[in-house]
N, C-alpha and C positions, 0 to 999 in steps of 0.2 A: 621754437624753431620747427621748421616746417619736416615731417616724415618721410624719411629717404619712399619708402611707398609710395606715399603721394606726391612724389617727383616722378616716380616713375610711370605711375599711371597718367600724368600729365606727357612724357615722353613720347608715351603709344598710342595718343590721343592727337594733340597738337601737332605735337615734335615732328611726327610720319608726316604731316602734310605740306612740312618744309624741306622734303625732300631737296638736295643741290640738283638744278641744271645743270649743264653743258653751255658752252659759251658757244654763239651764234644758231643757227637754226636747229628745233630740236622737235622733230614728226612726234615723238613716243610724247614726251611733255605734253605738245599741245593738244596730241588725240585725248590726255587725261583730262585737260583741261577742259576740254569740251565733253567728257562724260562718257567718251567711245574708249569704253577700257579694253575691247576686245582688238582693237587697232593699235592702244598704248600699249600692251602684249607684246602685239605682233613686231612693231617698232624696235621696242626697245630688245626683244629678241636678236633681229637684224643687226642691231647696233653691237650685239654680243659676238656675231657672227665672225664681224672686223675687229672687234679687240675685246675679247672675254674678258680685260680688266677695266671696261667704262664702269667708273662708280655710280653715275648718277643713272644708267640703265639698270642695272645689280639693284640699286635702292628702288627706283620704280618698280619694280619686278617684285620684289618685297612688300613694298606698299598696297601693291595688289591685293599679295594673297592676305594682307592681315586684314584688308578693307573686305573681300570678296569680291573685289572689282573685277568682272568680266571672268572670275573661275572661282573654284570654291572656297569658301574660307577657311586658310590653314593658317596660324601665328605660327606652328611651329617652322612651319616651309618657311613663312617669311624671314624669321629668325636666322633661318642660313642664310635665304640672300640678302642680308643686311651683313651677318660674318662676311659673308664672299665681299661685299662691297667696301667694308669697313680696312679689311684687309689690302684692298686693292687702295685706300686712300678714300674713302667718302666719310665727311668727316659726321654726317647726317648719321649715318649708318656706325660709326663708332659707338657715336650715345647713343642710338636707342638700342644696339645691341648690349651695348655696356651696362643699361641702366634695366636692361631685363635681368639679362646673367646677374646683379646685381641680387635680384629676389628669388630667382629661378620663376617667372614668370613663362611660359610658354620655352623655354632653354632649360638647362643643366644649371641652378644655382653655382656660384662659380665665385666668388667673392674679390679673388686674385688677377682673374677672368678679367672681371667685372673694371677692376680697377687700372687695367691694362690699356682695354678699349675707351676708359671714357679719358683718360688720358690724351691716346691716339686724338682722340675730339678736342681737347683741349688745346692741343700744339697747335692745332689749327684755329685756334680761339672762338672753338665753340662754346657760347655763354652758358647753354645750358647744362654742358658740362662742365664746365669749370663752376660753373651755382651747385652740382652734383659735389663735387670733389671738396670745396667745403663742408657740405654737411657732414660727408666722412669725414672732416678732417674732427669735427667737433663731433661725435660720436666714437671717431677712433676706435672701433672695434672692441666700443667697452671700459677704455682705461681710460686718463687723463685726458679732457680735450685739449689738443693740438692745436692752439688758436691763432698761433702766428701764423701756418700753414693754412688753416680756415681764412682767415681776415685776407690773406693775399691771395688767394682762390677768389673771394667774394667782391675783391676790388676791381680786381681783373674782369670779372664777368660784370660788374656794375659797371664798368667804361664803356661796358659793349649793350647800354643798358639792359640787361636784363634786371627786372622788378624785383626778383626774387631775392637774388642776390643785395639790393640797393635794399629792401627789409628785411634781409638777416642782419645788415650791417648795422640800422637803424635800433635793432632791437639788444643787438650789442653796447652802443654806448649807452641806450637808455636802459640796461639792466650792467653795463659795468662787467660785462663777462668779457675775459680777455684785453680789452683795452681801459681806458681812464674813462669810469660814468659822468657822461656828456649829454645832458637833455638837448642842448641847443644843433649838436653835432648830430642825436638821433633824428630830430623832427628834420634836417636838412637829407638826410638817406630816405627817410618815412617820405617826405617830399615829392621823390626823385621816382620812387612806388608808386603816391599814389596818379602821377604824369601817367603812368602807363594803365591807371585804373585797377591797381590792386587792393583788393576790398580790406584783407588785414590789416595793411598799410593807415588804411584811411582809417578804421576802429585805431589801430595806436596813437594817429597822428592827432586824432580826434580829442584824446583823453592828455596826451600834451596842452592843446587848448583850450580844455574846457577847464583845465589845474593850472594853466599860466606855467606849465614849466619848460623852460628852455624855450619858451616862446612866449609873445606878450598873448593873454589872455585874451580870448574873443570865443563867448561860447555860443554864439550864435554862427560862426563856422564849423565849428565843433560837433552842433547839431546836425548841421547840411552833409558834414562827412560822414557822417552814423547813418543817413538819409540816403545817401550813395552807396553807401557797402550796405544798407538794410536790405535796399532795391535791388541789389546785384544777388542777393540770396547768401549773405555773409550772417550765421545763427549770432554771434554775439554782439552783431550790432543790432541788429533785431531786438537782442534781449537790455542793450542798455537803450537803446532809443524810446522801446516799451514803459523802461523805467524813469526818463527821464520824464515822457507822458503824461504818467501817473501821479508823477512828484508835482509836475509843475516847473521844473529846475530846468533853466536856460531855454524852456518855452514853454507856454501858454498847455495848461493842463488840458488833455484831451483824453480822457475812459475809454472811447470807444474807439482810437485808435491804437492807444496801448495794448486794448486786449486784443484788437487785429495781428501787429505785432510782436502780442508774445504768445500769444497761438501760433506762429507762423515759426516762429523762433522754439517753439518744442513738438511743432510736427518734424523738427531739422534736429532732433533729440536733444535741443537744450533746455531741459525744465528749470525752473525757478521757484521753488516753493515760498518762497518770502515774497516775489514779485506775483506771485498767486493770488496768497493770501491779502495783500494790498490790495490789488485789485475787486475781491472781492467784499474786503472790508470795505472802499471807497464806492462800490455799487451800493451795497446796502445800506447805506447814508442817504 
């Protein structure tokens, strides 16, 4: 299951650049859109002028300073005008303040904080909050995962496809955690992933058909999916694409692309000491 961190670094990344509009015309937006951030400023300043609670000027205002767009780079600054905005209803601005206070990334770790605001997100059916609020459910602070409370978080955000969400679900019934072990029910979430081009997705989904489980066997798809998440820069597809190479297994033996491969796959720090060793015993042949 994917690391509340690396939700959240995805958040302050992604997440900020979907910042919400305003419905009908909107100067601060478009000046960003076109790259003039010292006018998306000034804009969405104005727009504060006539009602200090616009969320989506508060979240552009924020988004600035984490980017350093048109002034200097402060995460902390931004941090509050995503609080200000989050506050006022921006549901942008809930999660990514949520999902920092969450780590104390550039805020005050807050943990209670944390679970307040992505909530606030979620009411407003923010996917990537409600895909956040699962993985707490199933870490739960350490004790018992919470998996009813997980599974309906992740449902919820998988209607609103978020990918993330649609493979934790996937990895649920194919590993039988919390619900009834269902190959056929995992590969149809794994599915739903890999639509949106999620490279884990596509390594799970892959290993479904290349073992014919819950799916009819086709390991020449199987390949192509290891071939997509290898390309996308996913290490363990890397490292089994290297291996199938090597083998021979579900395609045509190639040395000298396996060890492209799986050097590729442990410059991304996944070694393989047996996949090594193969290889080098199959060179010296």
């Amino acid at each position: 299951m994917r690391a509340v961190v690396a939700a959240l670094l995805c958040a302050l990344t992604a997440g900020a650049a979907h910042a919400q509009a305003p419905s009908g015309p909107d100067l601060a937006f478009g000046a960003f859109q076109r790259g003039d951030y010292v006018a998306a400023m000034g804009e969405a300043r104005k727009r504060l002028t006539a009602d200090p609670k616009d969320a989506a000027a508060l979240t552009l205002i924020g988004r600035l300073h984490l980017d350093g767009a048109g002034v200097a780079r402060d995460p902390a600054e931004a941090m509050r005008w995503f609080r200000r905005a989050a506050d006022a209803g921006g549901k942008d601005a809930a999660y990514l303040f949520g999902a920092a206070t969450l780590t104390g990334r550039d805020t005050p770790k807050d943990r209670g904080n944390a679970r307040f605001y992505l909530e606030k997100a979620a009411a407003q059916n923010h996917p990537a909050a409600l895909n956040l609020l699962g993985e707490l459910a199933l870490e739960n602070d350490g004790g018992a995962p919470d998996f009813p409370r997980a599974i309906g978080f992740f449902r919820r955000a998988a209607a609103l496809d978020d990918a993330d969400a649609a493979y934790a679900l996937g990895l649920l019934y194919k590993s039988g955690r919390g619900v009834g072990q269902d190959a056929g029910e995992a590969a149809q979430w794994l599915r739903r992933a890999v639509a949106s081009a999620h490279s884990a997705a596509m390594v799970e989904l892959a290993i479904l058909e290349f073992n014919g489980a819950g799916v009819a066997r086709d390991r020449a798809d199987a390949v192509k999916l290891l071939r997509r998440a290898a390309e996308a820069g996913n290490a363990v597809a890397q490292n089994r694409l290297a291996r199938l190479l090597a083998e021979g297994v579900g395609v045509e033996k190639d040395l000298i692309e396996a060890a492209r491969w799986n050097n590729r796959a442990r410059s991304a720090g996944l070694v393989d000491a047996k996949l090594d060793a193969l290889l080098q015993g199959l060179a010296a042949k």
